[in-house]
Biotite code that builds the C-alpha atoms (Angstrom):
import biotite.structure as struc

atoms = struc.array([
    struc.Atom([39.978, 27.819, 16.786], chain_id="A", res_id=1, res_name="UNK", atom_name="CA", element="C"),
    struc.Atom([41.253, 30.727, 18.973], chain_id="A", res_id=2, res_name="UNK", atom_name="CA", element="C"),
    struc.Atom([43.965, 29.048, 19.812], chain_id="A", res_id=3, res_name="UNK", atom_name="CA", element="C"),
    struc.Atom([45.285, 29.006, 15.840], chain_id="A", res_id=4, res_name="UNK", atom_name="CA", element="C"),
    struc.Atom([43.577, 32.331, 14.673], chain_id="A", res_id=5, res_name="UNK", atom_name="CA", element="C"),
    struc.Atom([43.571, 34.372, 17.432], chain_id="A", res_id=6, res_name="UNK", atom_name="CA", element="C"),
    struc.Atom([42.716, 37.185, 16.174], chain_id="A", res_id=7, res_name="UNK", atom_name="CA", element="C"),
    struc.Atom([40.130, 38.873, 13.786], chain_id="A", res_id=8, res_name="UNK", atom_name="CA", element="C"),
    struc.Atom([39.858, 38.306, 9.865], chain_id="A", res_id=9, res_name="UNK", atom_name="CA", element="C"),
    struc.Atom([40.980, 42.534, 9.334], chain_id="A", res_id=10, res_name="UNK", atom_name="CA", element="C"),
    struc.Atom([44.199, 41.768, 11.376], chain_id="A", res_id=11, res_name="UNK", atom_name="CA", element="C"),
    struc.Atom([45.209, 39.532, 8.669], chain_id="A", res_id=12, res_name="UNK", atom_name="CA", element="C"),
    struc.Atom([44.068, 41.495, 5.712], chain_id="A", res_id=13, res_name="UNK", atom_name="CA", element="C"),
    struc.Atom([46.522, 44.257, 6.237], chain_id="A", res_id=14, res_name="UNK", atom_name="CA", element="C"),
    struc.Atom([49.433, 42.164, 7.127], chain_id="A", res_id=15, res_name="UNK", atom_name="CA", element="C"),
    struc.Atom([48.564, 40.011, 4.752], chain_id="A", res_id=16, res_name="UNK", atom_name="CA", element="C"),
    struc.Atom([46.295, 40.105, 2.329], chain_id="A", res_id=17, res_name="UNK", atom_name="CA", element="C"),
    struc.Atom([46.241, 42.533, -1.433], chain_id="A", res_id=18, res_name="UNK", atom_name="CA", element="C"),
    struc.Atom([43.524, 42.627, -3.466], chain_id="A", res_id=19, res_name="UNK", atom_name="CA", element="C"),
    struc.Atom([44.096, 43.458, -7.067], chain_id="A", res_id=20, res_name="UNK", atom_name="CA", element="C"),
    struc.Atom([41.295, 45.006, -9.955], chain_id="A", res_id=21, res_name="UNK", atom_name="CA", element="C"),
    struc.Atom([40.981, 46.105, -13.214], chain_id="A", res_id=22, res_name="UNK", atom_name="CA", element="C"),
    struc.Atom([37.880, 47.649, -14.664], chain_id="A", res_id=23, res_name="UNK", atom_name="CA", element="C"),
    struc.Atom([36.875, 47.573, -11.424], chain_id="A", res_id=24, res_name="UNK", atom_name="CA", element="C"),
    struc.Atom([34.656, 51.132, -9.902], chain_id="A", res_id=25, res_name="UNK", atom_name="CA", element="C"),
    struc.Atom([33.885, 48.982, -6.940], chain_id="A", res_id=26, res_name="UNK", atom_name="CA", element="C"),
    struc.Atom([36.704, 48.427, -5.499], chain_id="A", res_id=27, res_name="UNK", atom_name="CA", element="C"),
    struc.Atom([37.853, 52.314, -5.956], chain_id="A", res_id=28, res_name="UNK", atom_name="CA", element="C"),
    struc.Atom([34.600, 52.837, -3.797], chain_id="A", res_id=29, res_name="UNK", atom_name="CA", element="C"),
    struc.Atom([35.380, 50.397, -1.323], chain_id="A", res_id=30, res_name="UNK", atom_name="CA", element="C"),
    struc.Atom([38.890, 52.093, -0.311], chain_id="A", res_id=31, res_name="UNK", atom_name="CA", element="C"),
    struc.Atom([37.712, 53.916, 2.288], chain_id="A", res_id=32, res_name="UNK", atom_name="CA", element="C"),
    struc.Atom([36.531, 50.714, 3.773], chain_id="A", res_id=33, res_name="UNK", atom_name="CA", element="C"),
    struc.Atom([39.232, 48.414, 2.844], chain_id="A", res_id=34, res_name="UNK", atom_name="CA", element="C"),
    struc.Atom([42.620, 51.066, 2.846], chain_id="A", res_id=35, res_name="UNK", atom_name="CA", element="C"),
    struc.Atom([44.908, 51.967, 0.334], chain_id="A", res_id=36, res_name="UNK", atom_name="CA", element="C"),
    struc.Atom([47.834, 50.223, 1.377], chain_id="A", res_id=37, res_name="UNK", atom_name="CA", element="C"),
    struc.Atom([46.342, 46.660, 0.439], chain_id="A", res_id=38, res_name="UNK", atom_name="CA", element="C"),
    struc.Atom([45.289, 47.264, -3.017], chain_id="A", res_id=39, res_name="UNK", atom_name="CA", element="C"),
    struc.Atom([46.843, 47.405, -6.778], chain_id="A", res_id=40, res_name="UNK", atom_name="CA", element="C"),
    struc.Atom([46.465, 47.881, -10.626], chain_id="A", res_id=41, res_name="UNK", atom_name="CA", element="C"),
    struc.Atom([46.985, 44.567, -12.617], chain_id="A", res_id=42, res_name="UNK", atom_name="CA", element="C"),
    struc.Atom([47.372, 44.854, -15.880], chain_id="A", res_id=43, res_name="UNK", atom_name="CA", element="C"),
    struc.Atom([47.045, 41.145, -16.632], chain_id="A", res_id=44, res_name="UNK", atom_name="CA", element="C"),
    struc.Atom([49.255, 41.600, -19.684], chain_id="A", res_id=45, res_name="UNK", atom_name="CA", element="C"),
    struc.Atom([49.506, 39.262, -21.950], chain_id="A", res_id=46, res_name="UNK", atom_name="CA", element="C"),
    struc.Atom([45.809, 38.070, -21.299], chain_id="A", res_id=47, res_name="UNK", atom_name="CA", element="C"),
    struc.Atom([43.401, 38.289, -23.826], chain_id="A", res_id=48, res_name="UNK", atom_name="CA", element="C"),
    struc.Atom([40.901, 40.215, -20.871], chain_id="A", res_id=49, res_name="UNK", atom_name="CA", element="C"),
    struc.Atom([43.536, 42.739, -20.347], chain_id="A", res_id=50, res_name="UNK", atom_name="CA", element="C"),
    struc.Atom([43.516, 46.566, -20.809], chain_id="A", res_id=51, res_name="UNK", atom_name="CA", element="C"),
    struc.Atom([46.314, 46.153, -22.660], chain_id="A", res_id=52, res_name="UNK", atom_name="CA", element="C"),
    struc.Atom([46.924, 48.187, -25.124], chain_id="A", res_id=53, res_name="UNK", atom_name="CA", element="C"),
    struc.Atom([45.268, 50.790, -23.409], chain_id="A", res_id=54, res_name="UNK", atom_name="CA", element="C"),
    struc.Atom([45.900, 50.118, -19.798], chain_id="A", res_id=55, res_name="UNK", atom_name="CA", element="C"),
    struc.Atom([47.024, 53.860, -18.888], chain_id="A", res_id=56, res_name="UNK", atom_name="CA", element="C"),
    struc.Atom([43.826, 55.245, -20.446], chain_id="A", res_id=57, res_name="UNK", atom_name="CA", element="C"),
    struc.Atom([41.957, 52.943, -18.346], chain_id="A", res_id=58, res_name="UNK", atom_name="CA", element="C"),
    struc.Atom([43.658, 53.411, -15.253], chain_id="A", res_id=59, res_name="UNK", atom_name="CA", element="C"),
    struc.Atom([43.343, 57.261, -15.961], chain_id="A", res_id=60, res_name="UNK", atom_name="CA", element="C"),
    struc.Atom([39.562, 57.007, -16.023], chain_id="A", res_id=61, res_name="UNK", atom_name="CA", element="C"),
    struc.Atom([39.185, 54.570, -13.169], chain_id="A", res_id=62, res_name="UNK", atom_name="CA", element="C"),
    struc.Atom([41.825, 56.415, -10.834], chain_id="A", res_id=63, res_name="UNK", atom_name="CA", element="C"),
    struc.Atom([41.915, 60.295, -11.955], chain_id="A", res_id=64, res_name="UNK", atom_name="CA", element="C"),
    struc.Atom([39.790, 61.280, -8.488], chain_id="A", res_id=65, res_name="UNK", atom_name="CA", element="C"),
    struc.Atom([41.903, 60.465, -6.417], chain_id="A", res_id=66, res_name="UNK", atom_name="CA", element="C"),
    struc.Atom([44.904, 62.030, -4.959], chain_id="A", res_id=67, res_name="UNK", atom_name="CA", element="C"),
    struc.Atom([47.840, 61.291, -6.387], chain_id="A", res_id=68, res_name="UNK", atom_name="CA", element="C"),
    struc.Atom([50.001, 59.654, -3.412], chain_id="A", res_id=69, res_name="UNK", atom_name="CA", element="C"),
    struc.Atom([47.107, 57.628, -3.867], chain_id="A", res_id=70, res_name="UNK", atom_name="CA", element="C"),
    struc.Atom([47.592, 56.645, -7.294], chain_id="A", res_id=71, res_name="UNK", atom_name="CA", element="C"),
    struc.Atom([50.832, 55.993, -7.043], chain_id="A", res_id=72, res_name="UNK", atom_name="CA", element="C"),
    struc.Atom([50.615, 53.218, -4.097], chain_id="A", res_id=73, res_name="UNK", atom_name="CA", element="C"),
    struc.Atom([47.991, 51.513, -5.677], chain_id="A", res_id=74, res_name="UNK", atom_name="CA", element="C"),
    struc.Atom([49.566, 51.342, -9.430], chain_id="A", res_id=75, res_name="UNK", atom_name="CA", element="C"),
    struc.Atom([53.477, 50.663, -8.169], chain_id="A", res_id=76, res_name="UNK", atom_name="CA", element="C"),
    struc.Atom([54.369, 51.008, -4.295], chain_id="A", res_id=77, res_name="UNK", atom_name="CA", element="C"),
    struc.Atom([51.434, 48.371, -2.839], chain_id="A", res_id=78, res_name="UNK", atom_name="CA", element="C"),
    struc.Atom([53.146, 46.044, -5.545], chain_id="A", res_id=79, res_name="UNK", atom_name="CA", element="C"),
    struc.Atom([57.041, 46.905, -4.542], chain_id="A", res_id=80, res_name="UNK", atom_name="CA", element="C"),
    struc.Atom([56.177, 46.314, -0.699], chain_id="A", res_id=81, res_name="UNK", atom_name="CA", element="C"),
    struc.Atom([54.370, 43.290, -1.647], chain_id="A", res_id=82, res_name="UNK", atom_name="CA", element="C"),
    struc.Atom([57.169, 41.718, -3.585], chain_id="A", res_id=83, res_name="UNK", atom_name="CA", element="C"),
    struc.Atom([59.450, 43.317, -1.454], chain_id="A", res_id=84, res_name="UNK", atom_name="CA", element="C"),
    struc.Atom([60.998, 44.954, -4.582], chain_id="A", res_id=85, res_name="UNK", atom_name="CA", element="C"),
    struc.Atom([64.441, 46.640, -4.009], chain_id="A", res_id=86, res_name="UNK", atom_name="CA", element="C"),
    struc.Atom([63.540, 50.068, -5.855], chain_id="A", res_id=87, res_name="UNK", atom_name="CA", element="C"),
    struc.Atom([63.251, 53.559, -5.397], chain_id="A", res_id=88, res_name="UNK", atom_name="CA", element="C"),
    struc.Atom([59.750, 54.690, -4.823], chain_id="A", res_id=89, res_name="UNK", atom_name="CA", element="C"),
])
């Protein structure tokens, strides 16, 4: 099994790997733990379990402790590099 995954399960989650919430304290907490750069916002518009209509009041509450570099990787640059999205950050 070395031979095809040589190396451990974190080396792949920040090549590869994004986790996405909403409504979700947890995995706010758990940034320390799992970075920043690996995370984002879904709005899961037009589901019927979205936030939607209200998604930037609810992304307000969940994310208005943290710094705001912080913010803004998690609810639009985490998504751009993970598309690899031609825009301006």
């Amino acid at each position: 099994m070395a031979d095809t995954i040589p190396g451990p399960p974190s080396t792949y989650w920040h090549r590869q790997i994004y986790g996405c919430f909403f409504r979700d304290k947890h995995g706010l907490d758990s940034l320390d733990v799992i970075g920043e750069d690996n995370v984002t916002f879904e709005t899961d518009y037009p589901q019927t379990d979205s936030t939607w209509p209200h998604t930037k009041k609810v992304a307000e509450e969940l994310m208005g402790h943290l710094p705001q570099p912080t913010v803004d990787k998690i609810v639009r640059g985490n998504a751009i590099k993970m598309l690899h999205l031609d825009l301006d950050e």
